[in-house]
N, C-alpha and C positions, 0 to 999 in steps of 0.2 A: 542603426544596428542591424546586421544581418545576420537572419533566421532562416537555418536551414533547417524543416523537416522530414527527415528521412522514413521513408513511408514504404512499408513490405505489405506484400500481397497477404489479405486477408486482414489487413488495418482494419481495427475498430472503429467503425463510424465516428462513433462520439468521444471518443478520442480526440481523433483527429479533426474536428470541425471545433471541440472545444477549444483547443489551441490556436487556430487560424482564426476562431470569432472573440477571442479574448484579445489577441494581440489587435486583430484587426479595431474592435472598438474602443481599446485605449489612442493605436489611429487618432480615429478620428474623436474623440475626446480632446485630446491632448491640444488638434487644431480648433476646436471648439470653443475651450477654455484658456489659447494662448499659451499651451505650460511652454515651457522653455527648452523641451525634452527631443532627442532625435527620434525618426520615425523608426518602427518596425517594420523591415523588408525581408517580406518570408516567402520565401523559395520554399516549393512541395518540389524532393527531389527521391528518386530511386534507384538500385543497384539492378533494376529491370527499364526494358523497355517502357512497358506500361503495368500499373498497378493498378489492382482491384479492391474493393474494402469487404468488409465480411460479410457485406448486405447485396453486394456484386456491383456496387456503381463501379466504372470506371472514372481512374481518378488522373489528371495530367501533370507527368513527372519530368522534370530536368534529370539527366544522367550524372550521376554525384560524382562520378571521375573529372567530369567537368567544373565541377566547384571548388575551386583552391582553399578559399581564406575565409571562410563566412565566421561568426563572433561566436554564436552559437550552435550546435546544431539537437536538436530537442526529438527524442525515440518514443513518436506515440504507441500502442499495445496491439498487442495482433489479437485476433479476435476469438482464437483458440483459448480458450480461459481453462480444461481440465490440461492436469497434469501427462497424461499420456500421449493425448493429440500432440500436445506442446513439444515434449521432447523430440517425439517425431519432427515438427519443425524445427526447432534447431537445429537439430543434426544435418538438417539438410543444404544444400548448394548455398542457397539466397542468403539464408540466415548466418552464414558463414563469409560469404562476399561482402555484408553488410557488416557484420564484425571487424573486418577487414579492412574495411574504409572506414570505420569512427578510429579506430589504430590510425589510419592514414591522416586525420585532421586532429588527433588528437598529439599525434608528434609535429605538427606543424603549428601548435598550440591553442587551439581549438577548444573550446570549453563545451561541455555535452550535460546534457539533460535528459531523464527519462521518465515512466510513468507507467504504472500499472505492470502489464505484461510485457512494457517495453524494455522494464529493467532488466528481464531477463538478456533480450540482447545486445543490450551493454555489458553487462556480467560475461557474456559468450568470449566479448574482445581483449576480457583480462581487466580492462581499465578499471573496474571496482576493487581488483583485489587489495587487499590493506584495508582500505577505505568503508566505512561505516553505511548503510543503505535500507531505504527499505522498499515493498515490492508489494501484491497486491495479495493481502494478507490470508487469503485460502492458500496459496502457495509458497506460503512460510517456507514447508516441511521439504517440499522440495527442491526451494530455491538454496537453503540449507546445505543439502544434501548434493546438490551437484558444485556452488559457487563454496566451499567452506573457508575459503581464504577472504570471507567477504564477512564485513560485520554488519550482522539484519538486525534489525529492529526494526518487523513487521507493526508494529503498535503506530508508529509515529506517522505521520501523514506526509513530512518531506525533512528530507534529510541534506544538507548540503554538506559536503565531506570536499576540502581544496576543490579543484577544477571539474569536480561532476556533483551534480545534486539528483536524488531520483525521488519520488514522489508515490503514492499508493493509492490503490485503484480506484477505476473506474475516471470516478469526478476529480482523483489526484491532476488530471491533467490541469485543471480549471488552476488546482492549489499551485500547481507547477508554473503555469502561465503567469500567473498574479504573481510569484512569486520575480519573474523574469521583470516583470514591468516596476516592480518594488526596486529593482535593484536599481533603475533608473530616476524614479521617484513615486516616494511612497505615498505621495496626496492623489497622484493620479491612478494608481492601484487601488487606491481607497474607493475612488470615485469610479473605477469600472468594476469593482465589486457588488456596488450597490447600483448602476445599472443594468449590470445580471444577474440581479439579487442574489449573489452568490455570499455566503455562511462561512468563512475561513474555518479549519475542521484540525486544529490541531496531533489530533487523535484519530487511529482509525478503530482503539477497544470499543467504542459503542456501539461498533457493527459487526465485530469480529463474533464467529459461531463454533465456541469453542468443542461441539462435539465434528464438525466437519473438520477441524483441525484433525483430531483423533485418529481419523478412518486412513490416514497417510501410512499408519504402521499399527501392526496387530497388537502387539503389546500395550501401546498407547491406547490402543480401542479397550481391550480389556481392561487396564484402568480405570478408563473414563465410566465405562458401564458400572463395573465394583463403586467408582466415587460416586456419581450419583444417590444409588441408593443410603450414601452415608454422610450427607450433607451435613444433616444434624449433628452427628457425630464429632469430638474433637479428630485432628488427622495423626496417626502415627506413619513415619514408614516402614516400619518393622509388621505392624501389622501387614499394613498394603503389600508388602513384599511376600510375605507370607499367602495371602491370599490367593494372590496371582503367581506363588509356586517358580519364583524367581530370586535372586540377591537381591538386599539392598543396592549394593553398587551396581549390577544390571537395569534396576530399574532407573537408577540417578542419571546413567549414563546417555538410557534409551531416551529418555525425556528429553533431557537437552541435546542430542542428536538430533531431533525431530522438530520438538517445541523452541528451543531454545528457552528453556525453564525448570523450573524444578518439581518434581513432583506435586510439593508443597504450595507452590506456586499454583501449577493448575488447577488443584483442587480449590483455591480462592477465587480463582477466575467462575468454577462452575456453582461457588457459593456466591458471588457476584450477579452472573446468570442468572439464577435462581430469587435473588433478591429482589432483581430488578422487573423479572417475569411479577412477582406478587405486588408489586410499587402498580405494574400498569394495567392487573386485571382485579383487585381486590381492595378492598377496604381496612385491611389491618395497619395496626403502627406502626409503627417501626422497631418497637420490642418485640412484638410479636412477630415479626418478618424476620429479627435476627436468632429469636429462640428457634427458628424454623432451621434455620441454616449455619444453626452451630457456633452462635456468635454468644456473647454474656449480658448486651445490652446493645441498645439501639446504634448508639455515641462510636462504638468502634465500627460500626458495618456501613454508618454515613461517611468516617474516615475512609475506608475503604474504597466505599465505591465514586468516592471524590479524587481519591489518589490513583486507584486503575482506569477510570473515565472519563477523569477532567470534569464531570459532571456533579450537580448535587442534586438532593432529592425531590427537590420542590420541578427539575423540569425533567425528572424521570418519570413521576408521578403524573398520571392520567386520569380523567373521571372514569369509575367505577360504575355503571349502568347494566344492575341484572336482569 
């Protein structure tokens, strides 16, 4: 099976070593243990001469004009992680040449993978639009905002939607890879999982920080700070709207612009937050954790944060040592 990865200057190291050493060790795995499986032949290819990673090695690129037919080709993340830099590169020459050529293998029918910040430059090519996706979930708000014909669900760690699948940050790539080698066989996936000791992460909410969400747009921020202090609280939005000297439907609106949620919604997320903060510095129950943050009994806020976390309480929960 041949693996192209298409690698823009300023690639994220571990990215792109994640992917080259995952494929590589199912390799040789696979001749190890006899599987029955074809080899992974990955090709580091570029729409430059030569490419740099964001730590400044130099990295050696095949010129992707020259690759006709490859099975795959997989978009590790540029190493520009805030939203401003970012924009900045996309809009630029490379990032647009590169766009340009996943179009050019993608109509010769090409199947593409991406990861982290490299969804964005799949998103750039069109190819996501329709198609369901998610991306590396500080850049929800504005992968939202520039792709809307894309459907994110930043929560989910990989998403495969027809002939593109993208994956979420960071260590998404790792999820991204394993997933490539699954599709071949899942015993051997298995078994280079657990020689990278790597964790299958179905979810990216256990790490997601929902006030850095926030600070993408003002009105959201001002929310977030009013919810906080009202944890406890049951949630109204008539109030909330009131408070923050907005409509109802302004705020409904602004939210899922941004967040892709509901008001109501986030304000669970930050009594989630909040639960889980007390789970790993304190010694209280779980009744008392939920009377904290506005719940009626323990029973509904272990539903909860089972349902937004994939998690339950027993490996949120941390010893306590004052």
């Amino acid at each position: 099976m041949k693996i192209v990865v298409l690698a823009h200057n300023n690639v994220f190291d571990t990215g792109l070593a994640a992917v080259l050493d995952t494929l590589g060790t199912a390799n040789e795995l696979a001749e190890l243990e006899s599987f029955p499986v074809p080899r992974f032949e990955c090709v580091v290819a570029g729409v430059r001469d030569t490419v740099q990673t964001s730590l400044g090695l130099t990295v050696p690129v095949q010129p992707a004009v020259n690759i006709r037919q490859p099975d795959w080709v997989i978009v590790p993340a540029l190493g520009t992680k805030m939203p401003e830099p970012l924009i900045g590169v996309l809009d630029g020459r490379e990032a647009q040449d590169a766009a340009e050529q996943l179009r050019v293998w993608h109509g010769h029918g090409v199947r593409i993978g991406a990861a982290c910040i490299g969804t964005f430059l799949l998103a750039e090519s069109g190819l996501l639009s329709g198609h369901e996706a998610t991306t590396a979930w500080w850049l929800g708000p504005l992968f939202r905002q520039r792709y809307p014909e894309v459907r994110l669900d930043e929560q989910r760690m990989l998403v495969p939607s027809g002939d593109v699948v993208t994956a979420g940050a960071a260590m998404g790539h790792l999820e991204l890879a394993l997933w490539l080698v699954r599709q071949t066989s899942p015993a051997l996936a298995d078994m280079v999982a657990r020689y990278l000791l790597v964790d299958t992460r179905p979810s990216q909410a256990p790490y997601m920080i929902p006030m850095h969400l926030a600070t993408a747009d003002p009105l959201v921020q001002h929310f977030e700070r009013w919810a906080r202090g009202r944890l406890h609280e049951g949630f109204s939005l008539d109030v909330a709207a009131d408070a923050l000297h907005v409509s109802k439907r302004t705020l409904q609106r602004r939210m899922e612009a941004v967040l892709g949620k509901s008001p109501l919604s986030y304000f669970q997320d930050l009594r989630v937050e909040r639960a889980v903060h007390l789970l790993r510095t304190s010694r209280k129950d779980m009744d008392a954790i939920a009377a904290e943050v506005g719940y009626a009994d323990g029973v509904t806020l272990r539903t909860l944060i089972r349902r937004r976390l994939g998690r339950g309480v027993r490996e949120l929960r941390t010893v306590y040592d004052p």
